[in-house]
NUTORGU-928896 format. One line per 5 residues: their letters; for each residue x, y, z of N, C-alpha, C, CB. Coordinates in steps of 0.05 Angstrom, whole numbers. Glycine has a CB too. Layout:
NUTORGU-928896
A) X,Y,Z,X,Y,Z,X,Y,Z,X,Y,Z | ...
END
This chain:
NUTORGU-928896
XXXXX) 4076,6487,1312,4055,6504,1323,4065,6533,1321,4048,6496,1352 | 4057,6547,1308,4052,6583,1309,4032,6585,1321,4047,6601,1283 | 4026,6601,1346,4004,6615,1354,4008,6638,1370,3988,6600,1365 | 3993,6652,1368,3992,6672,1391,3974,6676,1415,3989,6692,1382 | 3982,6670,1436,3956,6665,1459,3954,6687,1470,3957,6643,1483
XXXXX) 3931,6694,1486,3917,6721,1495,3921,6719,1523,3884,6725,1487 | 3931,6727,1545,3935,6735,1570,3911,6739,1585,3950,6756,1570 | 3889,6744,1563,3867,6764,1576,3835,6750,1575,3867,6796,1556 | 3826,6744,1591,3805,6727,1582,3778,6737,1598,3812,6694,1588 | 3760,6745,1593,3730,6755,1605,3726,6742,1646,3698,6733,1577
XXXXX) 3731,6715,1642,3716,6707,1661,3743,6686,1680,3686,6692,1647 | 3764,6683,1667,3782,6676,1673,3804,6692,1694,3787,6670,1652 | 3823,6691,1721,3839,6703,1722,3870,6697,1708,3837,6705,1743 | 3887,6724,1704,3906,6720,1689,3925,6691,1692,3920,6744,1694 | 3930,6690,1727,3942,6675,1742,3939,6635,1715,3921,6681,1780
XXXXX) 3913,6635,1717,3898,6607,1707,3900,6603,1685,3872,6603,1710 | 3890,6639,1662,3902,6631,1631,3934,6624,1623,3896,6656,1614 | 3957,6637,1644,3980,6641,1640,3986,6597,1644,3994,6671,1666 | 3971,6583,1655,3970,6558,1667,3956,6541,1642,3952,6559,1697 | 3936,6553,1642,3919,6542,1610,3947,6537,1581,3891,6578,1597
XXXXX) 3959,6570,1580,3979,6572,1560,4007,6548,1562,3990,6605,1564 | 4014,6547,1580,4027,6524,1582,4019,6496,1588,4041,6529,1596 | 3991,6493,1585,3984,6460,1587,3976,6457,1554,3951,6451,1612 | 3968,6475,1536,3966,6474,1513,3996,6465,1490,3954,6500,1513 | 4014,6479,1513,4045,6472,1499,4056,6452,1501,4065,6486,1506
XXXXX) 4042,6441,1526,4055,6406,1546,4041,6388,1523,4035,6394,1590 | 4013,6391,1517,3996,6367,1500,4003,6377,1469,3957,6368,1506 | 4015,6396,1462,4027,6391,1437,4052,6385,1434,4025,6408,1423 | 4074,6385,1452,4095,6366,1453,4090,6343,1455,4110,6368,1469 | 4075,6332,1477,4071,6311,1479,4061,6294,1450,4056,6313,1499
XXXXX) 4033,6307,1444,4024,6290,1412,4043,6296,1393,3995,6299,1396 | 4065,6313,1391,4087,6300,1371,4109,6287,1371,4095,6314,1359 | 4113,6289,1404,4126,6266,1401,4122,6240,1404,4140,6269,1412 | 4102,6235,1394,4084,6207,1396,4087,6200,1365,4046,6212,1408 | 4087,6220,1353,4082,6209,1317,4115,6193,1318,4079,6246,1284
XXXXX) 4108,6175,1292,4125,6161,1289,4156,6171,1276,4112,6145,1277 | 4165,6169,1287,4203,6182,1269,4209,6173,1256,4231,6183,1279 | 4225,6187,1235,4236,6170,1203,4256,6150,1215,4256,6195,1173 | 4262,6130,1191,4279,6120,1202,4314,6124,1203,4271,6101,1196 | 4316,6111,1231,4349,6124,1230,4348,6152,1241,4363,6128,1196
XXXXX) 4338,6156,1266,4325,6185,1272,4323,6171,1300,4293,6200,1253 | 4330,6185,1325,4321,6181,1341,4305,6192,1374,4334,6171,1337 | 4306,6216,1364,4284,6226,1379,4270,6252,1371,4291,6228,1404 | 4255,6267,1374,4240,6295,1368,4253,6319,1389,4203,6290,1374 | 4261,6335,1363,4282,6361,1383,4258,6387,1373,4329,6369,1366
XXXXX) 4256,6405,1383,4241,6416,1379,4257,6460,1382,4218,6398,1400 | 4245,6463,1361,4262,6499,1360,4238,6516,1375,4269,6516,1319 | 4248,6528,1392,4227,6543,1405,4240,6564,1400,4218,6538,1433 | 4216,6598,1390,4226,6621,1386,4195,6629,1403,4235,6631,1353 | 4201,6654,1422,4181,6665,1430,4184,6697,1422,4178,6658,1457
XXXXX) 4156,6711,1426,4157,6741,1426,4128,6756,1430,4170,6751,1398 | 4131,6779,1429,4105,6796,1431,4088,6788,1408,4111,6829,1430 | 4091,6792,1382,4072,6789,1364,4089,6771,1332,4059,6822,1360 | 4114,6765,1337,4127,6748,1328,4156,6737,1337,4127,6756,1308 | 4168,6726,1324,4186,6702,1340,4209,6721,1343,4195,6670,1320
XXXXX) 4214,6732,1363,4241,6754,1379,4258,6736,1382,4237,6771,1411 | 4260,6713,1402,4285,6698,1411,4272,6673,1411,4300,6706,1439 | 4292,6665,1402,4301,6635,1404,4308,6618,1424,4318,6633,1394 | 4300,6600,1440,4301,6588,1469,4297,6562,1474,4283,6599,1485 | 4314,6550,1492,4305,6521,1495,4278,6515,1505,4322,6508,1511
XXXXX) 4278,6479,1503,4254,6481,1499,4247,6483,1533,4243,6457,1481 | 4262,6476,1554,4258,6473,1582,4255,6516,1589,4292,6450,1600 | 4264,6522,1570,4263,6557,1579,4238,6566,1571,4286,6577,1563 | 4222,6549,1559,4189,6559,1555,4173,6579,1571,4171,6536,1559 | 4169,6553,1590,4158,6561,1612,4159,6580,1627,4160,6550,1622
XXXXX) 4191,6586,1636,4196,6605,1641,4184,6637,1631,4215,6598,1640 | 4191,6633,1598,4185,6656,1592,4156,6667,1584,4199,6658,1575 | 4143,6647,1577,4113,6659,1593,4109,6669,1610,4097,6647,1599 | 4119,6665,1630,4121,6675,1662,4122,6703,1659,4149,6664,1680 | 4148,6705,1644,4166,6732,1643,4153,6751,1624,4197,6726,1634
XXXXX) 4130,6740,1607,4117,6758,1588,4099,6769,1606,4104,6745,1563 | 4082,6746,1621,4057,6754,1640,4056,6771,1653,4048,6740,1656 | 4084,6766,1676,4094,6792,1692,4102,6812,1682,4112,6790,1707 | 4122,6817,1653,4120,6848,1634,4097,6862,1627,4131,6846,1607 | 4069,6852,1633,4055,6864,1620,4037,6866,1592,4066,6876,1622
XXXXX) 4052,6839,1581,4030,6830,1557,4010,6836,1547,4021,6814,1558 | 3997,6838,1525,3974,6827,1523,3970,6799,1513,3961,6843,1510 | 3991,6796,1503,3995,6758,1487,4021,6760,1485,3980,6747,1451 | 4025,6724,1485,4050,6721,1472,4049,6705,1450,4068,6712,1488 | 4073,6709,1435,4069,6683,1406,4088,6670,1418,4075,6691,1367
XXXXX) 4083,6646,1398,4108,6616,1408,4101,6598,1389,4105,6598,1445 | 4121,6590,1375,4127,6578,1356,4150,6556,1364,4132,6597,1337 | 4139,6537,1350,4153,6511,1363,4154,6493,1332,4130,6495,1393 | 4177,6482,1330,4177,6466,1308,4187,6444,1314,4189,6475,1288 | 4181,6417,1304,4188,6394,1308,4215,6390,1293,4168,6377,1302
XXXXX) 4243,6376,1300,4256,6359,1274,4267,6336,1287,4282,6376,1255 | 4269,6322,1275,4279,6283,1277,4302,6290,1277,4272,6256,1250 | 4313,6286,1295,4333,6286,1309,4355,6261,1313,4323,6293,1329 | 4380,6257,1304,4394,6229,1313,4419,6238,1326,4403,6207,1286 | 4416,6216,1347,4444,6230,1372,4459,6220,1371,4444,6230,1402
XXXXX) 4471,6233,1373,4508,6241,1372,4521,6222,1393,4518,6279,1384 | 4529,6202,1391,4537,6181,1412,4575,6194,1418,4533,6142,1395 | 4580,6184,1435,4605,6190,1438,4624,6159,1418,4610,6194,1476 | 4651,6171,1409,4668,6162,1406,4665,6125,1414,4684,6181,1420 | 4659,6101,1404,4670,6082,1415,4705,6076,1429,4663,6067,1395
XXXXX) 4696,6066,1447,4736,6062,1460,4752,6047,1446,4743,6046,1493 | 4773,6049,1438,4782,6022,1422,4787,5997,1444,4813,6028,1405 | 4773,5983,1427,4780,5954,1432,4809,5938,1448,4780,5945,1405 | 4813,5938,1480,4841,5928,1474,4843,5906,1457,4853,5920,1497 | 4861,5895,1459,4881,5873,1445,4880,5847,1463,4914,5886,1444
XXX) 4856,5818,1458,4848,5800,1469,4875,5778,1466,4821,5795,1458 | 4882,5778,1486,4904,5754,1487,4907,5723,1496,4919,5764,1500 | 4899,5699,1488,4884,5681,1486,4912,5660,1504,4871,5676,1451
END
């Protein structure tokens, strides 16, 4: 997802669009991480870059939210946010070795 959302809406207060903007970001995480993963892949990691009118910083994905916040209260007129999906496989730790079974 690339988009840029508008802060500013006719009949709306800011408070509700800034609420709108992040339920739009919840149901597109959500429907991709529903699509199916290649195989040997095991979950959907996602690159989040936000900014005024293109991608400034780079941020996790739990720091989203936040920074909408922090656009709304600077004074905005929009923010962009770009979000990319990739298939992801995790990094397990180290197996322990095996002691030595003595019968």
């Amino acid at each position: 997802m690339r988009k840029s959302f508008s802060f500013e809406h006719p009949r709306h207060k800011p408070a509700r669009v800034v609420e709108h903007i992040k339920h739009q970001i919840r149901k597109y995480l959500k429907r991709e991480r529903g699509k199916t993963l290649p195989d040997g892949m095991d979950f959907w990691a996602f690159d989040c870059k936000v900014g005024r009118e293109g991608p400034e910083r780079s941020l996790a994905e739990r720091e989203l939210a936040k920074a909408i916040d922090e656009a709304a209260e600077a004074g905005w007129e929009s923010v962009y946010v770009e979000l990319v999906a990739q298939a992801v496989k995790r990094r397990g730790k180290k197996p322990a070795a095996e002691p030595d079974e003595e019968a």
